[in-house]
Backbone as XML, in Angstrom:
<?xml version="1.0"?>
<chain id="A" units="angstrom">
  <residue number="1" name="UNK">
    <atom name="N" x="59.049" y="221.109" z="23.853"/>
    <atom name="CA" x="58.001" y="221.818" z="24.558"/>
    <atom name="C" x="58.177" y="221.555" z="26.054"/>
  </residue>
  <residue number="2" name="UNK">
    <atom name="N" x="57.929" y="222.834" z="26.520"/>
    <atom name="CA" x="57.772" y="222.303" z="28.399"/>
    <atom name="C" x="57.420" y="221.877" z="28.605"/>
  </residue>
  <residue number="3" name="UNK">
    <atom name="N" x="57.455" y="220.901" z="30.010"/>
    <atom name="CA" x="56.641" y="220.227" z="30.537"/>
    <atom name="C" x="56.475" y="220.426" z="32.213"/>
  </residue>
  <residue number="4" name="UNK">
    <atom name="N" x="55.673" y="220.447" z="32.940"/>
    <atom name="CA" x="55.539" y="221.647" z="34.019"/>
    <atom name="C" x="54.757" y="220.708" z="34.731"/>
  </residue>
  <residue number="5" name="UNK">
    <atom name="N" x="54.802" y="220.628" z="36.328"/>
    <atom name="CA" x="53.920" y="219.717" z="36.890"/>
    <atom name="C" x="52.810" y="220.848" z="37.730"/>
  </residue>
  <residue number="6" name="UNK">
    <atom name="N" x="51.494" y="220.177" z="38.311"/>
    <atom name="CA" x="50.266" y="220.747" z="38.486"/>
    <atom name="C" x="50.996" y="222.199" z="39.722"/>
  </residue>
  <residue number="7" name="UNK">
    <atom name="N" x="51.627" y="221.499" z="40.836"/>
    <atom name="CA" x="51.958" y="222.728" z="41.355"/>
    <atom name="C" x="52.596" y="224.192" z="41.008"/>
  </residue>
  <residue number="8" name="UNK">
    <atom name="N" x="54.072" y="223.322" z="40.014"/>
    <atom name="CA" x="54.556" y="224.217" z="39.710"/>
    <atom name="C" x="53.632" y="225.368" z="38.846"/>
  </residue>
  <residue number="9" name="UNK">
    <atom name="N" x="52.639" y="224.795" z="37.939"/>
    <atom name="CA" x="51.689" y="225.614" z="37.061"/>
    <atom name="C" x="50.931" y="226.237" z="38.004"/>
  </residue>
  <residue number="10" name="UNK">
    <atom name="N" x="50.177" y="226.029" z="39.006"/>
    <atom name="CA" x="49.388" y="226.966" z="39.911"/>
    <atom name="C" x="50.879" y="228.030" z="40.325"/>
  </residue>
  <residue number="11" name="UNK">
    <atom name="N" x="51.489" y="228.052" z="41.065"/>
    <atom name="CA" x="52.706" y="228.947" z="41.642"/>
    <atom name="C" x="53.302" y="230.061" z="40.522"/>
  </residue>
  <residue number="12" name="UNK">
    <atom name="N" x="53.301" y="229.580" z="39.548"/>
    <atom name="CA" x="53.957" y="230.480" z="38.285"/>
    <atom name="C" x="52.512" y="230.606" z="37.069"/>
  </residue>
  <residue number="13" name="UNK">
    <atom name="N" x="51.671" y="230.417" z="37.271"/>
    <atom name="CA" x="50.272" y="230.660" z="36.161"/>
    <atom name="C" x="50.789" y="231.734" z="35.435"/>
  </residue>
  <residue number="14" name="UNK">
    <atom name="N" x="50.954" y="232.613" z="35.950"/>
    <atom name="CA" x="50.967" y="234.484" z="34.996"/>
    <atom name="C" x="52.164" y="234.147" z="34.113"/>
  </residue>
  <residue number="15" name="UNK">
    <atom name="N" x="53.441" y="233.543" z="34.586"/>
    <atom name="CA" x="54.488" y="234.223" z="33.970"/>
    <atom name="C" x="54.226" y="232.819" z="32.556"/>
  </residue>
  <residue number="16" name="UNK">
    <atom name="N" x="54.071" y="232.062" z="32.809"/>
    <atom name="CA" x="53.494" y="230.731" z="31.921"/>
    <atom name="C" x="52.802" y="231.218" z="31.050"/>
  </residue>
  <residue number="17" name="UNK">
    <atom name="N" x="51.510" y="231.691" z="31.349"/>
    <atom name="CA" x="50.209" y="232.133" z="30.221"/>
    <atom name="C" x="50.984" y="233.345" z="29.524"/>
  </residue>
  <residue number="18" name="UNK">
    <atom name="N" x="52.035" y="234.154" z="30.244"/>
    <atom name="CA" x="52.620" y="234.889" z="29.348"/>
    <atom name="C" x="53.196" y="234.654" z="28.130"/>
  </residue>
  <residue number="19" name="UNK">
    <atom name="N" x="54.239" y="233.642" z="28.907"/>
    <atom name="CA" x="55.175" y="233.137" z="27.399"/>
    <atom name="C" x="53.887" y="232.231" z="26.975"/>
  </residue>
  <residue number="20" name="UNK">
    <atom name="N" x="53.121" y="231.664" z="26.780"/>
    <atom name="CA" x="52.252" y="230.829" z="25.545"/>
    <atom name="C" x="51.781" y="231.795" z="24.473"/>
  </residue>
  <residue number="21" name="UNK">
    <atom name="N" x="51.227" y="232.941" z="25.645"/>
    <atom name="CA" x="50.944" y="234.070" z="24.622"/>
    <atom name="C" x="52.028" y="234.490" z="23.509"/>
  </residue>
  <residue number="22" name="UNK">
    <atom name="N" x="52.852" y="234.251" z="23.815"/>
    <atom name="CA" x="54.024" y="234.934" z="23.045"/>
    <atom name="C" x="54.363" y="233.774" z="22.333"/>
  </residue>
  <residue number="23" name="UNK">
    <atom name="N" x="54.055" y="232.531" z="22.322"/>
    <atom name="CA" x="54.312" y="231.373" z="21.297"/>
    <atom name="C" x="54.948" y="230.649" z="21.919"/>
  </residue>
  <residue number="24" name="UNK">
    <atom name="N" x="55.057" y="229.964" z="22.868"/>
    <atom name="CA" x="56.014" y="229.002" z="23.639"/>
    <atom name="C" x="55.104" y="228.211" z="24.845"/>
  </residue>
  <residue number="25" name="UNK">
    <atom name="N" x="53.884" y="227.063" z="23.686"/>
    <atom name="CA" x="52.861" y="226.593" z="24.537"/>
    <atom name="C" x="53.885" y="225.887" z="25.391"/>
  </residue>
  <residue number="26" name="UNK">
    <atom name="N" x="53.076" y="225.455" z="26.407"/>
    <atom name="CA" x="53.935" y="223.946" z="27.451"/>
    <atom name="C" x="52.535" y="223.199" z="27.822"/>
  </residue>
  <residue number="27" name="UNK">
    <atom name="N" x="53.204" y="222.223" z="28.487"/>
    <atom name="CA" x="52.035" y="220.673" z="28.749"/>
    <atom name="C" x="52.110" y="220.793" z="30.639"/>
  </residue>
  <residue number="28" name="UNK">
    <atom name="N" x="51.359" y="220.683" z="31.336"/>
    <atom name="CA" x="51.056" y="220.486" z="32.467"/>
    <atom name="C" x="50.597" y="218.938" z="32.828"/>
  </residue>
  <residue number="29" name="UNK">
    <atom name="N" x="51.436" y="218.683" z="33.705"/>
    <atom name="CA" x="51.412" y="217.027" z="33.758"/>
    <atom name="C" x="51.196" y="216.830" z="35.377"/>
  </residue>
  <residue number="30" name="UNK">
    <atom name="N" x="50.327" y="215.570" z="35.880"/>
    <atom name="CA" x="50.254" y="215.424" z="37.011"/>
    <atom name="C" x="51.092" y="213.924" z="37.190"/>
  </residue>
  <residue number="31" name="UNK">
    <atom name="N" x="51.802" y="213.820" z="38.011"/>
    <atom name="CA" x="52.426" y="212.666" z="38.501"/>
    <atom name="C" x="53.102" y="212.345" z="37.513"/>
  </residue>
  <residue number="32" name="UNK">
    <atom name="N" x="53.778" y="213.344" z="36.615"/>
    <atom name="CA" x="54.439" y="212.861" z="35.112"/>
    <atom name="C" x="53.528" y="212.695" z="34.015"/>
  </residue>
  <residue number="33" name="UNK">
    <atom name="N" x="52.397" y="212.706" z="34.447"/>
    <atom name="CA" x="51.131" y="212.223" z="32.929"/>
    <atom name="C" x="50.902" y="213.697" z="32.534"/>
  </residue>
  <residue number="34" name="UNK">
    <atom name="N" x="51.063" y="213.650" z="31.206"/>
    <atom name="CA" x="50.655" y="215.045" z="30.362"/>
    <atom name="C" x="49.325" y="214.738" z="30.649"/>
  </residue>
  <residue number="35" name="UNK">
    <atom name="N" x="48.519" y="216.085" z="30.685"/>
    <atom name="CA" x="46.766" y="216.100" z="31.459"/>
    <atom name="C" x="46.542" y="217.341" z="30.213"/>
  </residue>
  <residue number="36" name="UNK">
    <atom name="N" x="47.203" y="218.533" z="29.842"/>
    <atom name="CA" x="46.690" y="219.468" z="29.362"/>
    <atom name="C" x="48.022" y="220.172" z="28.151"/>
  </residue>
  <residue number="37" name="UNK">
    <atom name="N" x="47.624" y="221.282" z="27.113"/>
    <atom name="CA" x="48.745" y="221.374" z="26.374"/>
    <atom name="C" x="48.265" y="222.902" z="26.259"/>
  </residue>
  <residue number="38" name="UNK">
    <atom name="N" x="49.187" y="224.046" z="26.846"/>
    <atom name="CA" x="48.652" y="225.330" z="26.647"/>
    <atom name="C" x="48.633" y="225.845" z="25.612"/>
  </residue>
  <residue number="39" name="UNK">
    <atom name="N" x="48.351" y="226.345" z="24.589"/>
    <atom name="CA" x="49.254" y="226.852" z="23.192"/>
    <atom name="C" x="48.332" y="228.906" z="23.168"/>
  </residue>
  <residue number="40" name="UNK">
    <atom name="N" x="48.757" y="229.458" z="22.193"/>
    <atom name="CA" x="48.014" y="231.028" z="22.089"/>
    <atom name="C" x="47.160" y="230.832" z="21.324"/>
  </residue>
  <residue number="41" name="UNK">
    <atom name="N" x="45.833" y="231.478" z="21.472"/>
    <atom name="CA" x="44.736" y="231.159" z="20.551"/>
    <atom name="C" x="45.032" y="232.684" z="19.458"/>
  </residue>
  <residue number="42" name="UNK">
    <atom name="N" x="44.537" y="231.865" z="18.245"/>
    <atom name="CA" x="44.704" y="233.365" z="17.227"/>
    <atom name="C" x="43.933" y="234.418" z="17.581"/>
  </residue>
  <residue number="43" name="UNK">
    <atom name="N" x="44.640" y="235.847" z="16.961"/>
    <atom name="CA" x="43.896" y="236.804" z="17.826"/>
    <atom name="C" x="42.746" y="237.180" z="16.839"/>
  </residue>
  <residue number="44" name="UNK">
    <atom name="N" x="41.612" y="237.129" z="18.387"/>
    <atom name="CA" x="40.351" y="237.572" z="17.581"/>
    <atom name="C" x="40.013" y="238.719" z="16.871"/>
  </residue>
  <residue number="45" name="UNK">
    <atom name="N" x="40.692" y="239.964" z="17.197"/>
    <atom name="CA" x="40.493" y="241.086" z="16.442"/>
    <atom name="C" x="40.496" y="241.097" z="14.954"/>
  </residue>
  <residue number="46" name="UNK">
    <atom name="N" x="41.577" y="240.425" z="14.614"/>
    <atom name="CA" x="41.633" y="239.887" z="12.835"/>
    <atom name="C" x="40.579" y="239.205" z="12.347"/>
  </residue>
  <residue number="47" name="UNK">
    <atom name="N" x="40.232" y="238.004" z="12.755"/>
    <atom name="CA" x="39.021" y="237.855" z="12.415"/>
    <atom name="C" x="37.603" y="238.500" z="12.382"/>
  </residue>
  <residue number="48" name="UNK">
    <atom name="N" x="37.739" y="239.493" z="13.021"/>
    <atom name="CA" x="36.286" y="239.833" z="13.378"/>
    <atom name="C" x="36.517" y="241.062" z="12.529"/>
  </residue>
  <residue number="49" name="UNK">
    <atom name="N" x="37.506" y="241.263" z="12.045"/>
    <atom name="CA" x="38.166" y="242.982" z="11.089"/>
    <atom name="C" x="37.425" y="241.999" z="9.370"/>
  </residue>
  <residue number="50" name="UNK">
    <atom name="N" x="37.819" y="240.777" z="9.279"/>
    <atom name="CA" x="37.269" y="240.329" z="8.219"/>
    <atom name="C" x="35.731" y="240.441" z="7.696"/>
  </residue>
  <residue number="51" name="UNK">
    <atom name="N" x="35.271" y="240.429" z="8.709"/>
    <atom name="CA" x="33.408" y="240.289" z="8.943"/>
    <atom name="C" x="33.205" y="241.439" z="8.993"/>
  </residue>
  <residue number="52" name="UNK">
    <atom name="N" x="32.497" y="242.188" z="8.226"/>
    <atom name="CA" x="32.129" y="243.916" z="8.560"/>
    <atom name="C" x="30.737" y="243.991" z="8.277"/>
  </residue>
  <residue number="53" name="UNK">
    <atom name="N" x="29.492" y="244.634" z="8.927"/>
    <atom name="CA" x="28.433" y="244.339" z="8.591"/>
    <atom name="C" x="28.197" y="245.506" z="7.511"/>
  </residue>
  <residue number="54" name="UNK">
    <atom name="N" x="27.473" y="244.928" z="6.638"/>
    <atom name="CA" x="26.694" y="245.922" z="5.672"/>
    <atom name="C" x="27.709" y="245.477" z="4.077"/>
  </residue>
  <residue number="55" name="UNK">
    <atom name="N" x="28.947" y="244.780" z="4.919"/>
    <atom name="CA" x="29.809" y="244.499" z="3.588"/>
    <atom name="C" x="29.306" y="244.482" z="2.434"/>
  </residue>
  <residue number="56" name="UNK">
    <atom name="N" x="28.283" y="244.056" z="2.046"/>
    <atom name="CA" x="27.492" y="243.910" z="0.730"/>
    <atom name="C" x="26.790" y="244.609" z="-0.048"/>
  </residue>
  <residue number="57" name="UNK">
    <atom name="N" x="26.448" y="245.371" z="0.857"/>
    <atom name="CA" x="25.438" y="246.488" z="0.749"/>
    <atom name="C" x="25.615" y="247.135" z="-0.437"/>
  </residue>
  <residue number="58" name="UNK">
    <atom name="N" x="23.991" y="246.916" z="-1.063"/>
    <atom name="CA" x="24.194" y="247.402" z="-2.499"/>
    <atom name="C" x="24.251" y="246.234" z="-3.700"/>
  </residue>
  <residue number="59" name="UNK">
    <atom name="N" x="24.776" y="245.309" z="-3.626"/>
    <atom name="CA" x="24.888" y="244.214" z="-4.228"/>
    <atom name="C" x="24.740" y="243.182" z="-4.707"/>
  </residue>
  <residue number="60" name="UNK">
    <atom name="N" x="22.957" y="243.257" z="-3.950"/>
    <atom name="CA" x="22.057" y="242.468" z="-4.935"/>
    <atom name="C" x="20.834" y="243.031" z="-4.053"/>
  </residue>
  <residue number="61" name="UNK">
    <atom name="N" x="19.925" y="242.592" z="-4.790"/>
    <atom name="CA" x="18.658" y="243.248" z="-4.392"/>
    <atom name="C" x="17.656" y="242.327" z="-3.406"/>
  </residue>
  <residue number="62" name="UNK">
    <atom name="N" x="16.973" y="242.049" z="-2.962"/>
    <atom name="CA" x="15.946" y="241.154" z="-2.122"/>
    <atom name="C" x="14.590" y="241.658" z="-2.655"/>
  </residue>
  <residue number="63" name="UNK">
    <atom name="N" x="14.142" y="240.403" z="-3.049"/>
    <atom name="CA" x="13.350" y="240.270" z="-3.683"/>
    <atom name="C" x="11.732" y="240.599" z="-2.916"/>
  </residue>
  <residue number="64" name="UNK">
    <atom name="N" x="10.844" y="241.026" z="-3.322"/>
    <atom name="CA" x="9.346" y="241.495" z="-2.700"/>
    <atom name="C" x="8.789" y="240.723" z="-2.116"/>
  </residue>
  <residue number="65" name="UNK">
    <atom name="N" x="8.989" y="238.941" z="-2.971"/>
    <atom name="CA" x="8.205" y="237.866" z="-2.279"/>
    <atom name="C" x="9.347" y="237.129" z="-1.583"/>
  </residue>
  <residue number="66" name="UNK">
    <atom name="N" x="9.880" y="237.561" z="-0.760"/>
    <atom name="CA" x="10.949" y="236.884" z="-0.011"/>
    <atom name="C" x="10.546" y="235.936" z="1.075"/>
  </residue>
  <residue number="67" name="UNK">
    <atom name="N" x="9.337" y="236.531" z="1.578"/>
    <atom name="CA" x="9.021" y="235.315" z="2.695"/>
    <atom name="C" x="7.786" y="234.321" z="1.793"/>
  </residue>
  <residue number="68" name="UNK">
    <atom name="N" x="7.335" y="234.286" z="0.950"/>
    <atom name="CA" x="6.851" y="233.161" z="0.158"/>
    <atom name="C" x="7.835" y="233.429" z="-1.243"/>
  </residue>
  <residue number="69" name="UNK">
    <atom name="N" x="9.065" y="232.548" z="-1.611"/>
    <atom name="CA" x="9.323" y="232.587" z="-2.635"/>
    <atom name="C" x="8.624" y="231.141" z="-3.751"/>
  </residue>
  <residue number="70" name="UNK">
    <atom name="N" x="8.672" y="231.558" z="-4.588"/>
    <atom name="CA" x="8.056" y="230.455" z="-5.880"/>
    <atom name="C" x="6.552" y="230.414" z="-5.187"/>
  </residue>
  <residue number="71" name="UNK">
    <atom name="N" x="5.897" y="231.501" z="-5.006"/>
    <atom name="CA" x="4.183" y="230.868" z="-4.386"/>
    <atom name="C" x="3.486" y="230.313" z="-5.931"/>
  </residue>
  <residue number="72" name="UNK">
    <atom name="N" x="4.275" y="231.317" z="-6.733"/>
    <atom name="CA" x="3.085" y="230.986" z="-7.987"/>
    <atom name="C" x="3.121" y="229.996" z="-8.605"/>
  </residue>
  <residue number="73" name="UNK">
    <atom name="N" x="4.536" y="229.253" z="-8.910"/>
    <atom name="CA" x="4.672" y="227.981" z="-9.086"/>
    <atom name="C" x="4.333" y="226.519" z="-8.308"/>
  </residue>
  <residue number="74" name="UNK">
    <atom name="N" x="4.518" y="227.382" z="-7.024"/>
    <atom name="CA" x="3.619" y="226.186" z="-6.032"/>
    <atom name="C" x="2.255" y="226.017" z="-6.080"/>
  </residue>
  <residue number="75" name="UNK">
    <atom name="N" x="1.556" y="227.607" z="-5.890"/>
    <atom name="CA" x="-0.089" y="227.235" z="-6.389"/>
    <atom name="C" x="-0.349" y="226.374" z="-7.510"/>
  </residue>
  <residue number="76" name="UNK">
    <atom name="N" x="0.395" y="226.499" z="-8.685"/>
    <atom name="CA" x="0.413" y="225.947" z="-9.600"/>
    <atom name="C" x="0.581" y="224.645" z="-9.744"/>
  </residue>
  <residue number="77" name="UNK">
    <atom name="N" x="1.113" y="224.437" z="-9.254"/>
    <atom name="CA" x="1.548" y="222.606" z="-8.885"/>
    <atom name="C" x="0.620" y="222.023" z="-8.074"/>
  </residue>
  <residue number="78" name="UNK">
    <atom name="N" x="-0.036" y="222.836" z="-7.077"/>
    <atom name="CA" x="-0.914" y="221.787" z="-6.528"/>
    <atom name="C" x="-2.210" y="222.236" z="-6.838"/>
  </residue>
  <residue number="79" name="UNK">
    <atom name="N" x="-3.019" y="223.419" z="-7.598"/>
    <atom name="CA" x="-4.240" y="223.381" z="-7.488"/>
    <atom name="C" x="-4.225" y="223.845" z="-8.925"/>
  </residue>
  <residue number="80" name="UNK">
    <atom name="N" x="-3.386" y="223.699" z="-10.084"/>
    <atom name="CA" x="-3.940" y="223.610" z="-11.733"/>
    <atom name="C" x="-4.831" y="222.332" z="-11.806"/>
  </residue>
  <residue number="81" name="UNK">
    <atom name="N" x="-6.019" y="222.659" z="-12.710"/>
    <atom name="CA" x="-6.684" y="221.725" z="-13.062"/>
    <atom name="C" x="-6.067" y="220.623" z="-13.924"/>
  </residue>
  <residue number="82" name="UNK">
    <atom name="N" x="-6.816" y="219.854" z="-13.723"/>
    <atom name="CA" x="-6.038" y="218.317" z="-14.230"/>
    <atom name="C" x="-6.841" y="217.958" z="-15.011"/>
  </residue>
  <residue number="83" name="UNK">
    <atom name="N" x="-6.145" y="217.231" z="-16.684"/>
    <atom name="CA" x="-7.319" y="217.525" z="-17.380"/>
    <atom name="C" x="-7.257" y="215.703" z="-18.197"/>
  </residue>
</chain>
């Protein structure tokens, strides 16, 4: 992997971020110390092609008491008479 010092990376940025894009991360080092490691991030379009809204649609139903579910079993539990 390259290894590239702070100036040289400011002076050449574009042609650098190019090739990472293209798969050929490098390390930016100050005074010889590796500081950073560029690499290509996966492309987001694929992921977001996975996620489709409505995907489901159709495929199960939602239920009437959705914002109190189990009320009747809860009333039940706390205010059946006790005998």
């Amino acid at each position: 992997m390259r290894t590239v010092n702070m100036h040289e990376a400011k002076t050449h940025l574009s042609r650098l971020v190019d090739a990472a894009a293209k798969g050929e991360p490098f390390v930016i080092a100050r005074a010889g110390k590796p500081l950073v490691k560029v690499v290509p991030l996966e492309s987001e379009p694929e992921k977001r092609a996975l996620r489709r809204i409505g995907g489901l649609a159709g495929q199960f139903e939602v239920p009437d008491d959705i914002k109190t579910p189990f009320k009747d079993e809860i009333e039940e539990m706390f205010y059946r008479e006790k005998h």
